[in-house]
N, C-alpha and C positions, 0 to 999 in steps of 0.2 A: 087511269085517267091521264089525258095527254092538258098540259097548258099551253092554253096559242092567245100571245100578245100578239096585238092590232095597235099599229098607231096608230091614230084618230084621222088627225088632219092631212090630208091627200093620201090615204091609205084606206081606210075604211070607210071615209065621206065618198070616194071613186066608184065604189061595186060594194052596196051594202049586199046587192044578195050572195054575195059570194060570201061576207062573215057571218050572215044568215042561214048560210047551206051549211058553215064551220058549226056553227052555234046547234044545229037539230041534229047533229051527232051525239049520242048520251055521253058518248067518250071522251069528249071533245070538253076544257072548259075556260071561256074565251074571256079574255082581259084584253080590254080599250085599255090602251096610255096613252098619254098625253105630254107635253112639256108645259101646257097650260098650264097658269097658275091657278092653286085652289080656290082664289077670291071668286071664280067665275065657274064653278063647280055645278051651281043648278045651272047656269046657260048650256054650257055643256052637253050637258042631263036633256037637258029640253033637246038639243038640234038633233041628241042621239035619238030620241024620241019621235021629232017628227021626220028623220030620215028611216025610222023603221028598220034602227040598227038593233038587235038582239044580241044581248051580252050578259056576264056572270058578273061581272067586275071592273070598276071603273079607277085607275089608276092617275092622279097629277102629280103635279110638278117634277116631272120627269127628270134626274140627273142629267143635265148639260154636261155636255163633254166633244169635245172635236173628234174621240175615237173611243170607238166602245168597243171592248174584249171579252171574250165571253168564249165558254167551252160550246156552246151550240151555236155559235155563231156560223151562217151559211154564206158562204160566196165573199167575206169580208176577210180581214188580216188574217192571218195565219200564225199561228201563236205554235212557240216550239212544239 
């Protein structure tokens, strides 16, 4: 099984059918993040809803940070 994070806001509200064509792969299992905060968790819920985004997993309050590092990080800093 592969995991593929979506962030929400101008990422997956842009081309829901594209995390929709992600999502009807069996192999595929797609997690929304967010930075939102959890207070607003059904709104959320709702707009993924009526934008007819399909998803495994809904992820908030995303770690803030001005630089994220990560071993599968693509096309971003370059870590020894």
């Amino acid at each position: 099984m592969r995991v593929i994070a979506i962030d929400f806001d101008n990422t997956a509200t842009e081309d829901p059918r594209m995390v929709n064509e992600l999502y009807e792969d069996p192999l595929n299992f797609i997690v929304i993040y967010t930075s939102r905060s959890s207070a607003i968790r059904q709104q959320t819920e709702l707009e993924l809803q009526k934008l007819g985004i399909k998803y495994h997993a809904l992820v908030m309050d995303k770690l803030r940070a001005d630089l994220y590092i990560d071993d599968k990080n693509m096309g971003g800093l370059k870590w020894p």
